[in-house]
C-alpha positions in Angstrom: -43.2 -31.5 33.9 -43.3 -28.8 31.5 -40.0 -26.4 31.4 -39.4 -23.5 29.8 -35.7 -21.8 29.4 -32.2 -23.3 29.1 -30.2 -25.1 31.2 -26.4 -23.7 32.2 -24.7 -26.8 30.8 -27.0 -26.1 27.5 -26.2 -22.4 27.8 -22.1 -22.9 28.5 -22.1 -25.3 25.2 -24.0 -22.2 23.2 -21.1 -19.9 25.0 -18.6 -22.1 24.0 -19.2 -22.6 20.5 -19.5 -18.7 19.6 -16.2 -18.6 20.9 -14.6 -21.3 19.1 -16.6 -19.3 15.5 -15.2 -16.3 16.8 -11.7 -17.2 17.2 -11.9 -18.4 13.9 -13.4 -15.7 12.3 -11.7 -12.4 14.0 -8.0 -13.4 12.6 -9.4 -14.2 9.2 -11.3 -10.5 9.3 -8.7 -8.6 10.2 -6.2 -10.5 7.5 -8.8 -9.7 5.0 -8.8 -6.0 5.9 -5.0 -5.8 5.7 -5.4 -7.4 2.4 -7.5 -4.6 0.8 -5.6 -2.0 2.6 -2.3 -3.4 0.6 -4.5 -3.7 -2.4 -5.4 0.0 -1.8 -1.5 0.4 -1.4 -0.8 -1.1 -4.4 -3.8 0.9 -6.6 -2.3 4.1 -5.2 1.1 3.5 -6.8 -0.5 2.6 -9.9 -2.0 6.4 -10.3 0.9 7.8 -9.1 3.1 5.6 -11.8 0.4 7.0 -14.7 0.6 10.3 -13.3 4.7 10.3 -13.6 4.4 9.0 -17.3 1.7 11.6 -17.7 3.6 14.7 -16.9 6.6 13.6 -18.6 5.0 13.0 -21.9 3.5 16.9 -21.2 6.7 18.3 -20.7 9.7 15.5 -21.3 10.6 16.0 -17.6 9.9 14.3 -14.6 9.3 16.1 -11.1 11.9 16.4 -8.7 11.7 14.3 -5.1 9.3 15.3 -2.8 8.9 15.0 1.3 7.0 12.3 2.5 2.9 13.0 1.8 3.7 16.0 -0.6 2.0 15.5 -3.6 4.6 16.9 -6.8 2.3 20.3 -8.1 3.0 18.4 -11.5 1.1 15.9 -10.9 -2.3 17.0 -9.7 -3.7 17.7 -13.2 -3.3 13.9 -14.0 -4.4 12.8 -10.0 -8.0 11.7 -9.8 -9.5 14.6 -7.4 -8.9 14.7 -3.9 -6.0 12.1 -4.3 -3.3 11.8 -1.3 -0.1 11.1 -1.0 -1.4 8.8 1.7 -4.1 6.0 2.8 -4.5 5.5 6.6 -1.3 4.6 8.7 1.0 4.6 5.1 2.4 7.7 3.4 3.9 8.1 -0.1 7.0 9.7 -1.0 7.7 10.6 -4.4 11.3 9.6 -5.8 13.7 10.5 -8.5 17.4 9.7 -8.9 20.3 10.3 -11.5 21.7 7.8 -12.6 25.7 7.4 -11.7 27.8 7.1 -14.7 28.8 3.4 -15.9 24.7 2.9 -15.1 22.6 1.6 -17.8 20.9 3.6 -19.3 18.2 4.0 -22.4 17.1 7.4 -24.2 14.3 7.5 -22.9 15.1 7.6 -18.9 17.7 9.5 -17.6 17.1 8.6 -14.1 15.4 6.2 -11.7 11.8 6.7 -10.5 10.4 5.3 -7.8 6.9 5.9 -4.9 8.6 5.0 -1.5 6.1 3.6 1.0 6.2 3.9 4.7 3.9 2.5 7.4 4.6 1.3 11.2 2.3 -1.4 10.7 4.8 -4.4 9.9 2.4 -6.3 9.2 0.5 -4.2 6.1 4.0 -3.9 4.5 5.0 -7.2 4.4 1.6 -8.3 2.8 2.3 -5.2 0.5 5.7 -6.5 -0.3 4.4 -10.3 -0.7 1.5 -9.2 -3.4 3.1 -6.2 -5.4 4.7 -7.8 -8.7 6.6 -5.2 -9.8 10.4 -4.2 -9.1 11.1 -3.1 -5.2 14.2 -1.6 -3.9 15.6 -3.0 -0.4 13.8 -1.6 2.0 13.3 -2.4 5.9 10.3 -3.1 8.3 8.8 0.2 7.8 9.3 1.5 4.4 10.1 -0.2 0.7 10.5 1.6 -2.6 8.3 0.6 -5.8 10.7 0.9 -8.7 8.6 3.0 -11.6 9.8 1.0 -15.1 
Protein backbone atom coordinates (compact mmCIF):
# COMPACT_ATOMS: atom_id res chain seq x y z
CA UNK A 1 0.00 0.00 0.00
CA UNK A 2 1.32 3.28 -1.00
CA UNK A 3 0.33 6.35 1.44
CA UNK A 4 0.80 9.68 1.07
CA UNK A 5 0.35 12.46 4.01
CA UNK A 6 0.82 12.21 7.87
CA UNK A 7 -0.71 10.45 10.37
CA UNK A 8 -2.46 12.46 13.52
CA UNK A 9 -0.19 10.71 16.04
CA UNK A 10 2.83 11.86 13.57
CA UNK A 11 1.24 15.26 13.20
CA UNK A 12 0.39 15.76 17.26
CA UNK A 13 4.29 14.80 18.00
CA UNK A 14 5.32 17.63 15.15
CA UNK A 15 2.63 19.97 17.28
CA UNK A 16 4.09 19.10 20.29
CA UNK A 17 7.61 19.63 19.78
CA UNK A 18 7.09 23.33 18.26
CA UNK A 19 5.56 23.94 21.47
CA UNK A 20 8.03 22.68 23.76
CA UNK A 21 10.90 25.07 21.17
CA UNK A 22 8.60 27.71 21.53
CA UNK A 23 8.20 27.83 25.22
CA UNK A 24 11.71 27.79 25.33
CA UNK A 25 12.47 30.36 22.98
CA UNK A 26 9.62 33.22 23.60
CA UNK A 27 10.97 33.88 27.43
CA UNK A 28 14.55 33.90 26.29
CA UNK A 29 13.30 36.60 23.39
CA UNK A 30 11.58 38.81 25.30
CA UNK A 31 14.59 38.78 28.14
CA UNK A 32 16.92 39.55 25.41
CA UNK A 33 14.83 42.56 24.27
CA UNK A 34 14.57 43.95 27.85
CA UNK A 35 18.27 43.57 27.88
CA UNK A 36 18.96 45.93 24.98
CA UNK A 37 16.28 48.17 26.04
CA UNK A 38 18.37 48.62 29.53
CA UNK A 39 21.39 48.76 27.48
CA UNK A 40 19.67 51.54 25.47
CA UNK A 41 18.85 52.93 29.13
CA UNK A 42 22.13 52.83 30.09
CA UNK A 43 23.79 54.51 26.66
CA UNK A 44 21.27 57.35 27.09
CA UNK A 45 22.72 58.30 30.54
CA UNK A 46 25.99 58.16 29.18
CA UNK A 47 25.21 61.23 26.56
CA UNK A 48 23.40 62.91 28.92
CA UNK A 49 26.48 62.51 31.64
CA UNK A 50 28.93 63.98 28.51
CA UNK A 51 26.54 66.52 27.77
CA UNK A 52 26.47 67.74 31.66
CA UNK A 53 30.40 67.85 31.67
CA UNK A 54 30.13 69.51 28.36
CA UNK A 55 28.18 72.53 29.25
CA UNK A 56 29.87 73.00 32.33
CA UNK A 57 33.33 73.18 30.97
CA UNK A 58 31.53 75.93 28.34
CA UNK A 59 30.26 78.00 30.98
CA UNK A 60 31.49 76.51 34.71
CA UNK A 61 27.78 75.99 35.47
CA UNK A 62 25.67 73.21 35.39
CA UNK A 63 21.80 73.48 34.29
CA UNK A 64 19.20 73.64 36.81
CA UNK A 65 16.56 70.47 37.36
CA UNK A 66 14.27 69.85 34.78
CA UNK A 67 10.58 68.02 34.60
CA UNK A 68 10.48 64.70 33.66
CA UNK A 69 11.29 64.38 29.54
CA UNK A 70 12.42 68.01 29.28
CA UNK A 71 15.60 68.21 27.75
CA UNK A 72 17.89 71.34 29.75
CA UNK A 73 18.16 74.09 26.52
CA UNK A 74 21.95 73.76 27.66
CA UNK A 75 22.31 70.76 26.63
CA UNK A 76 21.14 70.38 23.09
CA UNK A 77 24.32 71.84 21.46
CA UNK A 78 26.26 68.79 22.94
CA UNK A 79 22.97 66.09 22.31
CA UNK A 80 23.50 63.98 19.30
CA UNK A 81 20.42 65.36 16.99
CA UNK A 82 16.97 64.37 17.64
CA UNK A 83 18.04 63.05 21.20
CA UNK A 84 15.09 62.54 23.86
CA UNK A 85 14.81 62.74 27.17
CA UNK A 86 13.08 59.38 26.70
CA UNK A 87 13.24 55.64 24.97
CA UNK A 88 9.92 53.81 24.83
CA UNK A 89 7.98 53.27 28.28
CA UNK A 90 11.20 55.15 30.40
CA UNK A 91 11.62 58.91 30.68
CA UNK A 92 14.59 60.86 31.93
CA UNK A 93 14.65 63.58 34.40
CA UNK A 94 17.51 65.77 34.64
CA UNK A 95 18.85 66.35 38.36
CA UNK A 96 20.90 68.82 40.28
CA UNK A 97 21.19 69.37 44.06
CA UNK A 98 23.19 71.64 46.54
CA UNK A 99 25.01 70.20 48.64
CA UNK A 100 23.95 70.70 52.63
CA UNK A 101 26.60 72.14 54.64
CA UNK A 102 28.99 69.50 56.66
CA UNK A 103 28.67 67.55 52.91
CA UNK A 104 31.83 66.70 51.32
CA UNK A 105 32.75 68.51 48.97
CA UNK A 106 35.70 69.15 46.20
CA UNK A 107 36.33 72.50 44.10
CA UNK A 108 35.35 71.30 41.47
CA UNK A 109 31.51 70.26 42.24
CA UNK A 110 29.39 72.26 44.21
CA UNK A 111 26.53 70.06 43.95
CA UNK A 112 25.17 66.62 43.14
CA UNK A 113 24.16 65.55 39.57
CA UNK A 114 22.29 62.98 38.80
CA UNK A 115 19.60 61.54 35.35
CA UNK A 116 16.55 59.99 37.35
CA UNK A 117 14.94 57.23 35.41
CA UNK A 118 11.38 56.21 35.49
CA UNK A 119 9.44 53.37 33.85
CA UNK A 120 6.26 51.12 34.91
CA UNK A 121 7.86 48.24 33.60
CA UNK A 122 9.39 46.58 36.85
CA UNK A 123 10.91 44.45 35.15
CA UNK A 124 13.20 46.81 32.62
CA UNK A 125 14.31 48.69 35.73
CA UNK A 126 15.46 45.99 37.71
CA UNK A 127 17.59 44.66 34.77
CA UNK A 128 18.66 48.32 34.43
CA UNK A 129 19.59 48.53 38.07
CA UNK A 130 21.36 44.93 37.99
CA UNK A 131 23.79 45.95 34.78
CA UNK A 132 24.52 49.77 35.43
CA UNK A 133 27.95 49.95 37.31
CA UNK A 134 27.99 53.19 38.26
CA UNK A 135 26.67 55.00 41.58
CA UNK A 136 22.54 54.82 42.00
CA UNK A 137 20.58 56.63 44.63
CA UNK A 138 17.62 54.59 46.46
CA UNK A 139 15.10 54.50 44.31
CA UNK A 140 11.73 52.28 44.20
CA UNK A 141 10.02 49.89 41.62
CA UNK A 142 9.45 52.58 39.13
CA UNK A 143 12.14 55.09 39.16
CA UNK A 144 16.10 55.09 40.39
CA UNK A 145 18.65 57.94 40.15
CA UNK A 146 22.11 57.53 38.25
CA UNK A 147 24.59 59.50 40.37
CA UNK A 148 26.70 61.76 37.67
CA UNK A 149 30.57 61.50 39.33
Amino acid sequence: MNRRGFTIIELLLAMTIMGILTAIAVPNYQYAKLRADAAKVISDFEVIRVAAYDNYAATGLFPKKRGWGAVPPEFVGSLPEGFEFEYKNVRYRWRRWALPNGMPRNRRQEVLLGVQIRTNDADLLRIIKNTYRGAQAQGNNRRVTFVIE
